[in-house]
N, C-alpha and C positions, 0 to 999 in steps of 0.2 A: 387413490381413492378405492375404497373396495367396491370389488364387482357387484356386489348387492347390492349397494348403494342406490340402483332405480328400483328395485324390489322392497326397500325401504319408504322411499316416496310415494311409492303406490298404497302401501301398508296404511303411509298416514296421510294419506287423502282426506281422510273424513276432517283428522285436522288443520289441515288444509285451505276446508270451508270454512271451517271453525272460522281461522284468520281472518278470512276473508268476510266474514259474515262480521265479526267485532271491528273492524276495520270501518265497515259500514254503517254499524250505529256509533262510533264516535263523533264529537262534534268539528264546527269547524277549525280548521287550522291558521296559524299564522303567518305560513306562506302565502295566505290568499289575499290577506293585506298587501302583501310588496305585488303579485301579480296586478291584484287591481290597479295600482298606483299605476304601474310602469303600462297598465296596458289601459291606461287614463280613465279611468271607473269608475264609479264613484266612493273614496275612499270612506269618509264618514259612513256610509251604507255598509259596507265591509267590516268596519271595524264594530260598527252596531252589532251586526250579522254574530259576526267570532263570538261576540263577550254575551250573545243572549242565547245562541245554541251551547255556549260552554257554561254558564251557568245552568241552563234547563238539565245538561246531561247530568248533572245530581241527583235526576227521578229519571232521564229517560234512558239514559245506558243501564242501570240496574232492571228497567223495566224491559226491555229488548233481552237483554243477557237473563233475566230468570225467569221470563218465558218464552223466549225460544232457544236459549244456550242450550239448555239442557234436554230438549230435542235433538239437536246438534251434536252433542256430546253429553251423555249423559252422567258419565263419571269425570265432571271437571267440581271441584270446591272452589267457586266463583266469587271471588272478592273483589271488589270495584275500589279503585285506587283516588277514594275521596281527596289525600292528600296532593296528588300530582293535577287533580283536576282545579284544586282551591290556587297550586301554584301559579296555572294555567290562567284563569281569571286573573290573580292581581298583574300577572307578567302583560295582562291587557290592559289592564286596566291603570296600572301608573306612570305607563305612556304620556296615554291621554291627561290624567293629572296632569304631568309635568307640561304638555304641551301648550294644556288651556291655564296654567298659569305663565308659562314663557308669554303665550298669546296675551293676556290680562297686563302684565305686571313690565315685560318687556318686547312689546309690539315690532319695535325695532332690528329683531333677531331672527324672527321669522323668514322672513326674503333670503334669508343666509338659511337656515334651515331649510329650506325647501329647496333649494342648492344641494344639499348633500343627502339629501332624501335618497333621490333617484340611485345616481351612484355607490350610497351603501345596499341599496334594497338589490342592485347589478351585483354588488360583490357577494352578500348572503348568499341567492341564489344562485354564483356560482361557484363557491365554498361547497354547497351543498350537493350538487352535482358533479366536483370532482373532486373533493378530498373525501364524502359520505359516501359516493360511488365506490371510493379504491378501497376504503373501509369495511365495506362488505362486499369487495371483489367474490367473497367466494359462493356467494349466494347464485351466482350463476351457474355454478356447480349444479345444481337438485332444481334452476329452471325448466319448466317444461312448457310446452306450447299451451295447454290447457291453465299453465300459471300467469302467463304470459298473457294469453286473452282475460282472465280474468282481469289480471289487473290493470288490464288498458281499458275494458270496457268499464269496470265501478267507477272511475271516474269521470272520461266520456260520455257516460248516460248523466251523471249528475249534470255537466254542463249543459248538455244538450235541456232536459230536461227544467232545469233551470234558466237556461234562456226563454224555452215557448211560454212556463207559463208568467215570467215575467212580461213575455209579448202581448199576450194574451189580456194580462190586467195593465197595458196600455203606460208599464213604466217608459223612463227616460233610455236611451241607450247607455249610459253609464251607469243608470242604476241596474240596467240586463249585464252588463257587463261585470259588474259586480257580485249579483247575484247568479249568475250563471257558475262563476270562481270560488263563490261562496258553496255551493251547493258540492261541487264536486271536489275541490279539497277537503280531506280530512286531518283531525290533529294523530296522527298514528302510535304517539306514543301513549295513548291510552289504550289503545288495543295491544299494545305490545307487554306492557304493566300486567294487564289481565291475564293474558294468555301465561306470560312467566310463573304468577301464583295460580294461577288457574289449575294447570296440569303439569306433571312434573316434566321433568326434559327427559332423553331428549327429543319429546314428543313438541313439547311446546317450543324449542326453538325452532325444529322442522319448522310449527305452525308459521313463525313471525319472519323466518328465513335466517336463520341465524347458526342452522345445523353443519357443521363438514364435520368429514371422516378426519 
C-alpha cells in the first residue's frame, strides 16, 4: 500500500461523512427481518416496518440527499437509484404474497415452513458475515478509529433510540424488539448506488469503503 495512503483518507474525510450521512437516510433493511425473527420480535411488525420506510424513501432519500447532500458535498450530481429501490419493495413484498397464499390455499405447509425459517435466517446471516467479511477484507485497510465509532454508533443510537420510544408509547416487548431492529438497520445498498453515481471514484469508493491501493 502506498505510504500516503492515510493522507488520502484524511483528504476525503468529507467523503466519508458523505457515506455515512446516506447510509442514514436509507430505509430499512432486510436483515432486520431475520434479526427480529431469531431474536423472537415481532415479525409481521418488521416486515410492515421494511416495506413502509422503503416505499416512503421514493420522497424521503431524494429529500434528505438534495437538501442536505449538497451541504455535504457540494459538487456531487446526485441521482437516487429509483430502480434498485422499486427492486427493493417487490423483493418484500412477494414474500409475503407467496406466504399468505401458502397460508390460504395450503395451511398444511406452514409448521414445515416455520421449521426452516430459523435455520435459513442462521445461515443468511452467517454467509454475510463471513464470506461479505473476506469480500471486502480490504476495507480494513483505510479503517480508522473515527470510522470505526462512526459506524458502531449510527446504528446503536438507532436501536437504542428505537427501543425508548417504543417504551415510552407503551408497545409490546416484541414489538420494541422489533422496532428497535427496525430502526437501526439500514438497507446500504442504496447508499452505496448513490455514492457510486454520485461522485466519481476514486472518491466515492473511499466513500462506501471499497477503495485499496
Amino acid at each position: 500500500m502506498d505510504e500516503s495512503y492515510g493522507g488520502k483518507v484524511q483528504k476525503y474525510e468529507l467523503e466519508l461523512r458523505l457515506g455515512l450521512f446516506l447510509n442514514g437516510c436509507s430505509p430499512g433493511g432486510g436483515a432486520s427481518n431475520m434479526w427480529t425473527h431469531l431474536l423472537d420480535g415481532s415479525l409481521d411488525l418488521s416486515i410492515m416496518m421494511t416495506t413502509v420506510s422503503t416505499l416512503l424513501s421514493f420522497a424521503t432519500v431524494p429529500l434528505w440527499v438534495l437538501t442536505l447532500g449538497p451541504v455535504i458535498l457540494a459538487s456531487g450530481n446526485f441521482v437516487i437509484p429509483f430502480g434498485d429501490i422499486i427492486i427493493t419493495v417487490v423483493s418484500l413484498i412477494f414474500p409475503c404474497v407467496v406466504g399468505i397464499a401458502l397460508q390460504y390455499f395450503f395451511p398444511k405447509v406452514i409448521p414445515y415452513c416455520k421449521k426452516v425459517l430459523s435455520p435459513f435466517s442462521i445461515f443468511i446471516l452467517v454467509f454475510i458475515f463471513t464470506v461479505g467479511v473476506y469480500a471486502y477484507r480490504y476495507t480494513f485497510s483505510i479503517i480508522t478509529w473515527k470510522s470505526i465509532l462512526a459506524g458502531l454508533l449510527l446504528p446503536l443510537l438507532g436501536y437504542i433510540l428505537g427501543l425508548i420510544l417504543a417504551g415510552i408509547f407503551r408497545q409490546s416487548w416484541k414489538k420494541c424488539i422489533a422496532i428497535s431492529i427496525e430502526t437501526g438497520v439500514q438497507n446500504t445498498t442504496i447508499a452505496v448506488i448513490i455514492l457510486n453515481v454520485a461522485i466519481p471514484p476514486p472518491v466515492s469508493n473511499i466513500a462506501t469503503g471499497e477503495y485499496i491501493q
